[in-house]
N, C-alpha and C positions, 0 to 999 in steps of 0.2 A: 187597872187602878193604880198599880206603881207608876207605869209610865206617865198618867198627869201628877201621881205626888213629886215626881222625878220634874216634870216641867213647871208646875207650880213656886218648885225652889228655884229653875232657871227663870224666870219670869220675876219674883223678889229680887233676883240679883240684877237683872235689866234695869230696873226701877231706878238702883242707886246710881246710873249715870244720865238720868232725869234733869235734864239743863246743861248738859255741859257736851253732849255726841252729836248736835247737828253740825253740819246736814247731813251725818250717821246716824242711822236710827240707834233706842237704844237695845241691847242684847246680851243673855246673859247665858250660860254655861255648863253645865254641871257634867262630871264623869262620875259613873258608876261602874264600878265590878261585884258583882254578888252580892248586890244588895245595900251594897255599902259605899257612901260618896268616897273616893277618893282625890277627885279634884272638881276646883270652883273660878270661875269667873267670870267678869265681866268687863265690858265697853265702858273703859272709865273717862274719855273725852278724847273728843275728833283728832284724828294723828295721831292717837296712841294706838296700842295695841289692839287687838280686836278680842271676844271674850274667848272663843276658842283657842289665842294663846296664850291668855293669863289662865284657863282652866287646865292648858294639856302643863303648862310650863309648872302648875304649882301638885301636877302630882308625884309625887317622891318616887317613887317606884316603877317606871316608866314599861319595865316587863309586863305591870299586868294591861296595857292599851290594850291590844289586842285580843285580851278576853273582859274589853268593858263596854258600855255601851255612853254614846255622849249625847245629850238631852242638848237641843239648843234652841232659842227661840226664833231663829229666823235664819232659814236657809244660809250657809256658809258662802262665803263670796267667792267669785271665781275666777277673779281679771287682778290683774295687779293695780290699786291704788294708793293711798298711803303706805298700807303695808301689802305685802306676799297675800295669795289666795290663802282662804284657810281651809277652802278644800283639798287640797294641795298637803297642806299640813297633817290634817285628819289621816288625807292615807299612806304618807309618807311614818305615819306614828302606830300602822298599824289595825287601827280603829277597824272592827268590821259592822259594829250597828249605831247607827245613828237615826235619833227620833227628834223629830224638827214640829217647829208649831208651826209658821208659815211661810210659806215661799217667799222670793224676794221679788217686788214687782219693779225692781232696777233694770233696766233691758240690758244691762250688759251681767245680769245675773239669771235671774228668770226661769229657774229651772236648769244650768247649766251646770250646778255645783251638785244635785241630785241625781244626773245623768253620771259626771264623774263621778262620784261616790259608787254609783248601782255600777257601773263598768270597771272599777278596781275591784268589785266582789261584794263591796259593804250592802250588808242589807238597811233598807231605807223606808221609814215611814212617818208619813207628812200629816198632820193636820190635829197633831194631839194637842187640846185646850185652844182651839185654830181663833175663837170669838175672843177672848181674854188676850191673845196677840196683838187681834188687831185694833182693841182698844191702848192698847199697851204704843201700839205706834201709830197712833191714828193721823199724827201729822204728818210723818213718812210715806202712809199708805195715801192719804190725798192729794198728798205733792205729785206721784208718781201717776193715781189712776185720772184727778182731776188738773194734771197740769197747773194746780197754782196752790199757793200755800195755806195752810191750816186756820181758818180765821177765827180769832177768838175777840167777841165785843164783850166790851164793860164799860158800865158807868154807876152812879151814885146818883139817886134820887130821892128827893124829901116824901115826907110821908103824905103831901098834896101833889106828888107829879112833877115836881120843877127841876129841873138840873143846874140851874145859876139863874140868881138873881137880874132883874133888868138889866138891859145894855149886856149880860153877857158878862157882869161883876160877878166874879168867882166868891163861894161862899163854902165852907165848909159844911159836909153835908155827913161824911162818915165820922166812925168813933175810931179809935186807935187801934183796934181789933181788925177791923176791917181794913184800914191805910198798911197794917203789914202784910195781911194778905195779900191786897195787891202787890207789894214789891216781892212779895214768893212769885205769886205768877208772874212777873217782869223776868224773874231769874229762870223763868221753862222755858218760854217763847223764845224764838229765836229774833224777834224786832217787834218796835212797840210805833205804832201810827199814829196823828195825829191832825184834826185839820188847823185851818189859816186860823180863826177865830180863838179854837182852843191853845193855838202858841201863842196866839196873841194876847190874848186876856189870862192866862192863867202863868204865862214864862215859865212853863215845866222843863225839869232840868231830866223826866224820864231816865232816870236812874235806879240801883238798887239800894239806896242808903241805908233802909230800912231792914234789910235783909241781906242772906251772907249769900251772893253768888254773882255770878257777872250780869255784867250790864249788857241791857241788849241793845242794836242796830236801833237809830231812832230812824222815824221818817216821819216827813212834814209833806202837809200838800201846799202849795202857793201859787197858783196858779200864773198870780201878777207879779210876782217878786214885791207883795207888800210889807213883809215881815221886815222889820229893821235887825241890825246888823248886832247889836247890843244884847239878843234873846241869850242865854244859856242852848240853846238849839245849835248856836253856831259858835260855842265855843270850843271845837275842836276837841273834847276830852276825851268825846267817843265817836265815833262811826257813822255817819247821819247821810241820811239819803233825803233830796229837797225833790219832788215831783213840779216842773212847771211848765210853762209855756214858754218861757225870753230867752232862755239857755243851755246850755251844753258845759259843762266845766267842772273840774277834778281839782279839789286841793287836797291838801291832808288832813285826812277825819271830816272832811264833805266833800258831795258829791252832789251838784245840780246836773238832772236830769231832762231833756228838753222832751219833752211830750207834746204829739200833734192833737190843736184845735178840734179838728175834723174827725179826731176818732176819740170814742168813750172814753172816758179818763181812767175810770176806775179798772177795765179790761186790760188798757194800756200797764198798768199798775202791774197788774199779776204777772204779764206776761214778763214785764222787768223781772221781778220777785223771783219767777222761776227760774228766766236765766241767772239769777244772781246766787241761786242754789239755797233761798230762806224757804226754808220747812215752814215755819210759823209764824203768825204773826200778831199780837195783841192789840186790840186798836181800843184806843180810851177817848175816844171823842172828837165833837161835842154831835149834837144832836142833828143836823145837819148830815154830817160824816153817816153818822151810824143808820140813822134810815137813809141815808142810800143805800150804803151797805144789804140792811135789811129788804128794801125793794129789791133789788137788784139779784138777791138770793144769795149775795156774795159774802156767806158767813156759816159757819159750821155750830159755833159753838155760844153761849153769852152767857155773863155774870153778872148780878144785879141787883146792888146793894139797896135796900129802901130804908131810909132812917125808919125807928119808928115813935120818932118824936119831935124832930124837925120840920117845921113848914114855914112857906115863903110867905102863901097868900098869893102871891103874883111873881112873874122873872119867866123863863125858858122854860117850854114845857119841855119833859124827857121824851126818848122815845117811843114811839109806841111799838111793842111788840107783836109783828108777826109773822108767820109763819116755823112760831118754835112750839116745842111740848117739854112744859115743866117737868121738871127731873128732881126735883127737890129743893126744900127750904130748910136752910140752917139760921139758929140763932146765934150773933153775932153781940150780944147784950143789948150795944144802941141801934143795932141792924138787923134789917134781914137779908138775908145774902139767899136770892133765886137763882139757881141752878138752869138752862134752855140748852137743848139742844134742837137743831134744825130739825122739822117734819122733813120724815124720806120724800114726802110730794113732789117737794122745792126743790131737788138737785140742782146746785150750777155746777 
């Protein structure tokens, strides 16, 4: 029982580097000796420290390592990248027990830092609170088991079904409750997608204004290069990645991508994403995009705000949802905000 109260604190302290560690998952820390924490930390963003050395680093007393034990929630790394391994660190400090929530499914970790731990002496045990981890990293864990990134669908629908008015005339559909929530989720993700129609009709500047944390990776699909030149998409403020067919070319703060005719787009898509190392990725439209998505199975997760007092009458219908299982409804005052995640049926 101590050892998940013990990981339950390293798993709070994961949390708070929630939007800011990819494509590090996030992970948190805790040292104990007899009972009592002596040292804490966490993964507070990608090329910084890792949380095993902001936990070993903030305990004052450094003699008692050796008679403590260090809770961590995701197998110690083992190869040098931004920083030194922190297995490495662990037994260089003495540590003899160490209790891990989940292995790392990184192949240049993979059980590697468990192996060195158990063969310096440390006794080693895996799997405490193992479910709550891999919620905790679920975009980490996808990237790595299913080769392509985390997907998260949203959109905003009136309380008859519609997502934008005819012609694809953008309309306000949420309340202000709801427009911040979205820009919290903008700031977890690590990139936010978008199709031709929705850049085109709506000029979203896919930003966090609204909320206090970084902007993510935008990406646009164009197939034709029909988007003009004028969007907010390409005003170079942030990171933008163009999916299309006419080119290949690198400026600064975009990047058009040339994709072949002859193979899937959206496959083609992930497979970029993975080499490009995005964990995540939020995709907001429009209807079109998102049942692809949806058919295609290529979605993990969806958000789904329904006015419940706005209606068209007539415009774009939303999408239809399937293959997800309601997770919950929250009241949002002028929304409701449905919760989906993917049935296990559907894997892609």
């Amino acid at each position: 029982m101590s050892d998940e109260l013990y990981m339950r604190r390293a798993l709070e302290l994961a949390r708070l580097g929630n939007g800011y560690t990819s494509p590090n998952p996030m992970v948190g820390c805790v040292v104990v000796h007899e009972g009592r924490i002596i040292g804490e930390g966490w993964h507070r963003q990608y090329g910084g420290p890792h949380a095993e050395v902001n936990a070993i680093a903030s305990v004052e007393d450094k003699s008692l390592l050796p008679q403590s034990r260090v809770y961590v929630t995701l197998e110690p790394c083992s190869h040098f990248g931004k920083t030194p391994p922190c297995a490495d660190l662990l037994i260089s400090s003495g540590v003899r027990g160490v209790v891990i929530c989940n292995t790392d499914p990184n192949p240049l970790v993979a059980g590697r830092s468990i192996k060195k731990l158990t063969e310096a002496g440390a006794q080693v045990k895996v799997g405490v609170l193992e479910q709550e981890g891999l919620e905790l990293n679920k975009r980490f864990f996808t990237f790595y088991t299913l080769k392509r990134p985390f997907i998260l669908l949203k959109w905003a629908e009136t309380a008859d079904g519609f997502i934008a008015a005819e012609n694809y005339k953008p309309v306000q559909i949420s309340g202000k409750l709801a427009q911040r929530l979205v820009h919290k989720y903008r700031t977890e993700e690590q990139a936010i997608l978008v199709g031709t129609r929705t850049a085109l009709a709506d000029n979203p500047r896919l930003n966090t204004r609204l909320w206090n944390g970084k902007n993510p990776l935008r990406l646009v699909i164009d197939r034709q290069l029909q988007l003009p030149p004028h969007l907010h998409l390409f005003d170079q403020s942030q990171p933008t990645v163009l999916y299309t067919y006419k080119k290949q070319e690198d400026r600064e703060n975009l990047y058009f991508v040339q994709l072949q005719e002859s193979e899937p787009l959206l496959q083609q898509m992930m497979q970029d994403l993975h080499q490009r190392q995005v964990l995540s990725v939020l995709v907001e439209g429009g209807t079109f995009l998102l049942e692809s998505l949806l058919q295609a199975s290529l979605w993990d997760e969806a958000i789904l705000f329904k006015s419940k007092y706005k209606t068209l009458g007539i415009g774009i219908k939303a999408p239809a949802m399937t293959g997800g299982q309601l997770q919950g409804i929250h009241d949002l005052n002028t929304d409701w905000l449905q919760h989906y995640r993917k049935s296990p049926v559907a894997n892609a």
